[in-house]
C-alpha positions in Angstrom: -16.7 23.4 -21.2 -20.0 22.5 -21.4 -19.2 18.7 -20.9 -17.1 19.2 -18.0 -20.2 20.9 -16.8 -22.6 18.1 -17.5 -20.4 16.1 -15.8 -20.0 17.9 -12.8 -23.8 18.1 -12.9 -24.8 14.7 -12.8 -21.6 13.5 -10.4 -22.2 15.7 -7.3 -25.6 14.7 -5.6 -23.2 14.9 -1.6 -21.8 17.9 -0.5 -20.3 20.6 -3.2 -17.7 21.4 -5.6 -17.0 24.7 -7.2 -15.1 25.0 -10.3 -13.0 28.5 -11.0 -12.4 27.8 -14.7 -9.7 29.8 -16.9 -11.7 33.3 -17.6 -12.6 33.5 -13.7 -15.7 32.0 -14.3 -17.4 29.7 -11.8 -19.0 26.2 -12.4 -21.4 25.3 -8.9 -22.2 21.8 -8.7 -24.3 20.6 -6.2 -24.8 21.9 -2.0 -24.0 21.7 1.2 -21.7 20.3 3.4 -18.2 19.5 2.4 -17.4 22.7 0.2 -14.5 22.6 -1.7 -13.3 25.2 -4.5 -10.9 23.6 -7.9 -9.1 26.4 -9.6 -7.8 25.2 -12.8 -5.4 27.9 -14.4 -5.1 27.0 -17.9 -7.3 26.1 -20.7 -4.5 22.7 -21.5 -5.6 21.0 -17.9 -9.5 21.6 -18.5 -8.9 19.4 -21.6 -6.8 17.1 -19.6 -9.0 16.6 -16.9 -11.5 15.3 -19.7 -9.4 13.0 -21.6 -7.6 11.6 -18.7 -9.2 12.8 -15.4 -6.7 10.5 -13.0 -3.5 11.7 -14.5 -4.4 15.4 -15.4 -5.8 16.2 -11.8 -2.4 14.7 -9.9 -0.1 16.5 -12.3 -2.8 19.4 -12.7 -1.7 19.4 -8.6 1.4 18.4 -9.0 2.1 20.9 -11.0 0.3 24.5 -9.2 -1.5 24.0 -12.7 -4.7 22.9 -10.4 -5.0 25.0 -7.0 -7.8 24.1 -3.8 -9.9 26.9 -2.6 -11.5 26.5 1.3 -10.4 23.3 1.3 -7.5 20.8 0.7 -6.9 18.6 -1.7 -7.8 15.6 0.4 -11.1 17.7 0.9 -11.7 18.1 -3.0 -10.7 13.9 -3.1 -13.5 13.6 -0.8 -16.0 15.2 -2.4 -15.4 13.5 -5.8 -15.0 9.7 -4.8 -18.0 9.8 -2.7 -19.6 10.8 -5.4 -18.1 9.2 -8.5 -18.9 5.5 -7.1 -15.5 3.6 -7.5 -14.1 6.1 -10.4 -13.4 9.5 -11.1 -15.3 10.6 -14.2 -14.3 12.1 -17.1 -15.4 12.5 -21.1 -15.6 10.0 -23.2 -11.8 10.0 -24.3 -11.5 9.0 -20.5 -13.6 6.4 -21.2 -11.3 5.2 -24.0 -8.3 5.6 -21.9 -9.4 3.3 -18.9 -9.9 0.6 -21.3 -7.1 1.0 -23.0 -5.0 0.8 -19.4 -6.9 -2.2 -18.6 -6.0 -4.1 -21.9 -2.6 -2.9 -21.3 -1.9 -4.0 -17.5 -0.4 -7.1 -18.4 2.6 -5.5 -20.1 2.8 -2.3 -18.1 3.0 -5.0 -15.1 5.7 -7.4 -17.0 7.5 -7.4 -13.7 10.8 -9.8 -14.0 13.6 -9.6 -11.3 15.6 -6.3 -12.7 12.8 -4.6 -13.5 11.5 -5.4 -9.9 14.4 -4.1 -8.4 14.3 -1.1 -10.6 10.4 -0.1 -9.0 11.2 -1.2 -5.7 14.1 2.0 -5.7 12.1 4.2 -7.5 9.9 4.3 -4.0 11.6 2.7 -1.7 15.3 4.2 -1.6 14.0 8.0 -1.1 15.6 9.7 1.6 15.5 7.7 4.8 14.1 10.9 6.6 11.4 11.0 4.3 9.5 8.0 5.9 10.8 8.8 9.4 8.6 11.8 9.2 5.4 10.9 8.6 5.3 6.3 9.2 5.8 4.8 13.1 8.6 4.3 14.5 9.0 0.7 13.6 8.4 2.1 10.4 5.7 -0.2 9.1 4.6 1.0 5.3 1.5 -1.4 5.3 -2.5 -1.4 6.3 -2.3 -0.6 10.2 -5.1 -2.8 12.3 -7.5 -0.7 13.8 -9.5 -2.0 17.2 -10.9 1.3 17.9 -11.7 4.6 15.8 -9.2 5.9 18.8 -6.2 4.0 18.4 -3.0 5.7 17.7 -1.4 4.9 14.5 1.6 3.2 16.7 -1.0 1.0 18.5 -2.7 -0.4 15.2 0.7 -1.1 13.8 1.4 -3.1 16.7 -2.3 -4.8 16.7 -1.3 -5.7 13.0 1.6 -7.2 13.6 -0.2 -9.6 16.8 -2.9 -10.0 14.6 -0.8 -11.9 11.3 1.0 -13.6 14.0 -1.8 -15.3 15.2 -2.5 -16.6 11.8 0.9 -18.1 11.8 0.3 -20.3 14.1 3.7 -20.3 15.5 5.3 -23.1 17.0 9.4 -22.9 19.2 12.3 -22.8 16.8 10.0 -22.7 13.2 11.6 -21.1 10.7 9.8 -17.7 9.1 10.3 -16.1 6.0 8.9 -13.0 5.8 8.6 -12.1 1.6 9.2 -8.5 1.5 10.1 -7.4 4.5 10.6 -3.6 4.4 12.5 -2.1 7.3 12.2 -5.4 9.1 10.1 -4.6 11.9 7.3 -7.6 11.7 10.5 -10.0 11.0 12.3 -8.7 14.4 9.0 -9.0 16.0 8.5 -12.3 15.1 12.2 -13.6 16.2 11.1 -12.4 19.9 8.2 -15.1 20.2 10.0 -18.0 21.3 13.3 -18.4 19.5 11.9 -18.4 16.0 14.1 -18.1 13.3 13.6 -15.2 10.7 14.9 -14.8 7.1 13.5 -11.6 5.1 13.8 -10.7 1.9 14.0 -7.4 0.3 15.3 -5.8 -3.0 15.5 -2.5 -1.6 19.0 -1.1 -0.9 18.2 1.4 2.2 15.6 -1.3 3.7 18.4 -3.8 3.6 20.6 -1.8 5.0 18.2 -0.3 7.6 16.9 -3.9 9.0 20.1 -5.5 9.0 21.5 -2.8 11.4 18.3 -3.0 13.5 19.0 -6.9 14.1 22.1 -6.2 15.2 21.5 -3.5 17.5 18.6 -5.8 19.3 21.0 -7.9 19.5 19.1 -10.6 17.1 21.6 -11.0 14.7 21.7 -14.4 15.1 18.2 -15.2 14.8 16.8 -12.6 12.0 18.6 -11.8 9.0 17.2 -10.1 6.1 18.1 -10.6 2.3 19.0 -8.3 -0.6 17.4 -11.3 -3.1 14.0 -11.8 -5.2 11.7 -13.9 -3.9 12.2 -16.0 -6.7 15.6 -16.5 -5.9 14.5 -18.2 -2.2 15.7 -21.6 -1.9 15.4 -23.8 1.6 11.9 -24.6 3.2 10.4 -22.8 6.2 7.7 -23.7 8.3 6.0 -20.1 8.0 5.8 -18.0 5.3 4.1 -14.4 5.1 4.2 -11.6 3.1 2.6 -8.3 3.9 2.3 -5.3 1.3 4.5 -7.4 -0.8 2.3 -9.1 -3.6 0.8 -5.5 -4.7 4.2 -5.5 -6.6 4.2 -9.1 -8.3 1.9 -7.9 -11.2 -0.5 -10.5 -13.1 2.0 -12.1 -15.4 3.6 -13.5 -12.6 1.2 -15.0 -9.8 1.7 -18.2 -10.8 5.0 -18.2 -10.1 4.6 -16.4 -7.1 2.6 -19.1 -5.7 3.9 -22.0 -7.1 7.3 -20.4 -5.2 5.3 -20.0 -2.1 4.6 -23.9 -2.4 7.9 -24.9 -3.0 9.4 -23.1 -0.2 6.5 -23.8 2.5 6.7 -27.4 4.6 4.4 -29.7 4.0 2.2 -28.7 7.5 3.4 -25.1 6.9 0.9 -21.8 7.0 1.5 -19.1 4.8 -0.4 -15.4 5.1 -0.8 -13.3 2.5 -1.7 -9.5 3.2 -2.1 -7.2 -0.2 -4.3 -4.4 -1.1 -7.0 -5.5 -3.4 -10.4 -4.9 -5.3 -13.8 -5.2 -3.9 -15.1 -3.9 -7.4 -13.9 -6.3 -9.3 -10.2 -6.7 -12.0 -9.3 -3.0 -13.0 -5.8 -1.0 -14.0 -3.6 0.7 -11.9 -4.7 4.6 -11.4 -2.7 6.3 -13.9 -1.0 8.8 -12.0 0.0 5.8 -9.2 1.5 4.1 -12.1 3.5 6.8 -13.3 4.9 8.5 -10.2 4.5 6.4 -7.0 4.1 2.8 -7.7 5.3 1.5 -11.0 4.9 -2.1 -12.0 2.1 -1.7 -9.3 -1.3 -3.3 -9.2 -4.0 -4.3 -6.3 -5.8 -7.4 -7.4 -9.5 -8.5 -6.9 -9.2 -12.1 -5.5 -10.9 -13.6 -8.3 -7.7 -12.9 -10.5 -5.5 -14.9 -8.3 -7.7 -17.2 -6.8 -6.5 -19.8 -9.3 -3.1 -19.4 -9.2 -3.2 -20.5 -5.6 -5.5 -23.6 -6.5 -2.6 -24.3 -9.2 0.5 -24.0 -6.8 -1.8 -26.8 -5.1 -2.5 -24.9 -1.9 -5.5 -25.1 0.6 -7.1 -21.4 1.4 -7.8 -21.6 4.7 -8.8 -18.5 5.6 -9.8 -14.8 3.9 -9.9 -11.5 6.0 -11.3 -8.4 4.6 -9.9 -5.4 5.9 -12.5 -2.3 4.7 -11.5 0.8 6.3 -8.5 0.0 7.8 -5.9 1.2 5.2 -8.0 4.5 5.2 -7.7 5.6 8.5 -4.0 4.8 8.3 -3.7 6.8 5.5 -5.2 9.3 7.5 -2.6 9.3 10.1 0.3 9.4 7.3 -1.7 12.1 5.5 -1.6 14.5 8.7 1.7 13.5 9.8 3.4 14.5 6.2 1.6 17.1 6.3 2.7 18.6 9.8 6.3 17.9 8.3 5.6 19.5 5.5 8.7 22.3 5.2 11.3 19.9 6.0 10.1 17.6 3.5 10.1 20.3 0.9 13.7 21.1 2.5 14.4 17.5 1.5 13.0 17.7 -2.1 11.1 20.4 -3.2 7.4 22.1 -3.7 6.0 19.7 -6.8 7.4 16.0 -4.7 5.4 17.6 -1.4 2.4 18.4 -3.5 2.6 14.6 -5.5 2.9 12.7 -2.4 0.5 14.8 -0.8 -2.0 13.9 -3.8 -0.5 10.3 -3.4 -2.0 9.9 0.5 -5.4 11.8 0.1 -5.9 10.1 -3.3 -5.2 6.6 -1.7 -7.0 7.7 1.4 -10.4 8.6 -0.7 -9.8 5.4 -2.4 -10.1 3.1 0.6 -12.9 5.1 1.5 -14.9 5.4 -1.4 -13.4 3.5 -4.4 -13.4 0.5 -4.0 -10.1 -1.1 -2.6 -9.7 -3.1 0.7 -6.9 -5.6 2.2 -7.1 -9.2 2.0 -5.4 -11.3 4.5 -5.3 -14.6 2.5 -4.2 -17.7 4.6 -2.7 -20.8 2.8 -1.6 -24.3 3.9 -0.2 -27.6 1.5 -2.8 -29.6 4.3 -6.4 -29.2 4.7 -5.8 -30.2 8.4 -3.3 -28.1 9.6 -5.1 -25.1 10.4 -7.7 -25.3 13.7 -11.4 -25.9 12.6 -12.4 -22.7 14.2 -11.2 -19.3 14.2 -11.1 -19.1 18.2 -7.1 -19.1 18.1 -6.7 -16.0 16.5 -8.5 -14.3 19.3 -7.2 -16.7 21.9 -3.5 -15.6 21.0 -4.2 -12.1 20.9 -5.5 -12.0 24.5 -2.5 -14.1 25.9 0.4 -11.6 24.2 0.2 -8.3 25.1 0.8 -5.8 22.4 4.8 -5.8 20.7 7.1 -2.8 22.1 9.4 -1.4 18.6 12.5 -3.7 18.6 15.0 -0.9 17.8 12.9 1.8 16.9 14.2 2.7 13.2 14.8 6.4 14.0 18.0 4.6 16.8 19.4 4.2 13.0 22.4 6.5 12.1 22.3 7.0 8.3 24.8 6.5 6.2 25.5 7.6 2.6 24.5 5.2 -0.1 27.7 5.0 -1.2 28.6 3.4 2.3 25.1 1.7 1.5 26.2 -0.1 -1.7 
């Protein structure tokens, strides 16, 4: 105990964090405002919490074994990541385990196509009500683009999806693939900006299903289709390509091959965008507790790690964006939204999913605040020429398209069983 007590002593310098140990007694680390309480109930998650503080406090949660006092447990989040400076600390054993996870990432992120497929369901084919309860109504799972600290969530979602397609560059009748493409709203918005043509590609069963039906019910059938088929799978050329939340699932083994795909498939004066989650501080692992339960396979890269594999597919970056607090504050509108849905989520699962997504948003939420990640829009082009010298037509499109109404809302969808599904 007293480690976890040094710890605690030299980590809180902003705001306060109480710690109700065990046998009821109280560990006070620093003052002030936020206050947040941790009760830990059992002598087996103290340990924990020392030998591998980012799994041990989401399953501590998880679990009931961890309980917040006065607060939440986006509150507690808060308190330790603006702290902790890009990590939350633990003993030296943690120490050892970070590393270890680090030397490990390459094979925990060994991501070939039926092992993709697998991760993709393990997130992606939850109950459709699930994500109807607490995304937009176009149902975009991906870094919302914020103008103003008051913008609704659905207006950033729609400023987002302006905003990549002024980076497209698009031109009558091009052809767009859109590389992960979720429950198809940024392909169908797309298809409505003069008569481009849309493939997406998804390995998700439900999104397939989901964005498929929305084509046809916007009556875009014939212009938008979206794909049950790796990436890697792709054959044809387009003269767009983009990808948005997409590459966080690729994993390091396999970014040259993403890239050299993205070459293959992209026309010679073709654009391609690229928007992922990644590192400011630098190559890391995977938190341990996003590996296990939300995201496996799952890693946000630090642009130096694939940088090169870009330069290799023999493409031209034309263009970096840097996202900060974007992803936060749209975390912060999922956060509150599960969280008002709350019972009928737990109707939908039960007590210990509510209480690991709701560690899953405040964790990710702190994280864009405090620790370290951002989004990257990366644009790409084969020719150093086709891309304007200036940045003045990103803004220039923005002002001359006013912002995209939902192309069949996703909640217009009638669900049907996944047996119907498959």
């Amino acid at each position: 105990m007293h480690l976890l007590g040094l710890i605690g002593r030299h980590l809180i310098k902003r705001g306060a964090l109480r710690i109700a140990l065990p046998d009821n007694t109280i560990e006070s680390f620093g003052g002030g405002a936020p206050s947040v309480t941790m009760r830990i109930h059992d002598t087996a998650t103290m340990y924990r919490l020392l030998a591998n503080p980012q799994l041990a406090l989401g399953e501590g949660y998880m679990d009931g074994r961890i309980t917040v006092e006065n607060g939440t447990i986006y509150d507690l989040l808060d308190v330790i990541l603006a702290n902790a400076e890009w990590a939350i600390p633990g003993g030296p054993l943690a120490l050892l385990n970070d590393r270890l996870r680090v030397l490990a990432r390459r094979a925990i992120q060994f991501n070939p196509a039926p092992r993709s497929r697998a991760n993709v369901a393990h997130h992606y084919d939850l109950s459709d009500r699930l994500y109807e309860l607490f995304l937009d109504d176009d149902r975009q799972y991906s870094c919302a683009y914020f103008l103003s600290p008051t913008d609704t969530l659905e207006q950033a979602q729609a400023q987002k999806k302006r905003h990549i397609a002024a980076k497209l560059l698009l031109s009558a009748g091009q052809k767009v693939l859109d590389v992960g493409s979720g429950w198809g709203g940024l392909g169908l918005y797309l298809s409505t900006l003069d008569r481009i043509d849309v493939t997406g590609l998804t390995l998700s069963e439900e999104q397939h299903r989901v964005s498929n039906a929305r084509a046809r019910d916007a009556g875009a059938a014939d212009r938008v289709r979206f794909e049950l088929r790796d990436y890697r799978a792709e054959q044809g050329r387009f003269d767009r390509i983009v990808s948005v939340g997409m590459f966080e699932h690729v994993g390091l083994n396999h970014y040259d091959a993403y890239f050299s795909k993205i070459a293959s498939l992209l026309a010679d004066d073709g654009v391609a965008l690229v928007h992922t989650i990644g590192r400011a501080d630098g190559p890391g692992a995977t938190n341990a507790f996003i590996q296990k339960y939300i995201f496996p396979g799952g890693y946000s890269p630090a642009l130096q790690e694939f940088l090169p594999s870009i330069q290799r597919a023999g493409l031209y970056v034309t263009d970096v964006e840097v996202l900060r607090l974007h992803y936060a504050e749209t975390l912060k509108h999922w956060r509150e939204r599960f969280n008002r849905n709350k019972d009928e989520i737990r109707a939908l699962y039960d007590e210990r999913f509510c209480r690991m997504w709701e560690f899953y948003l405040a964790g990710s939420e702190a994280t864009f605040r405090y620790g370290g990640h951002v989004v990257f829009q990366v644009q790409l082009a084969k020719r150093v020429d086709v891309v304007p010298l200036t940045r003045d037509y990103i803004g220039a499109f923005e002002a001359a398209h006013p912002l995209p109404d939902v192309v069949a809302p996703v909640k217009s969808i009638a669900p049907i069983s996944r047996q119907a599904a498959e």
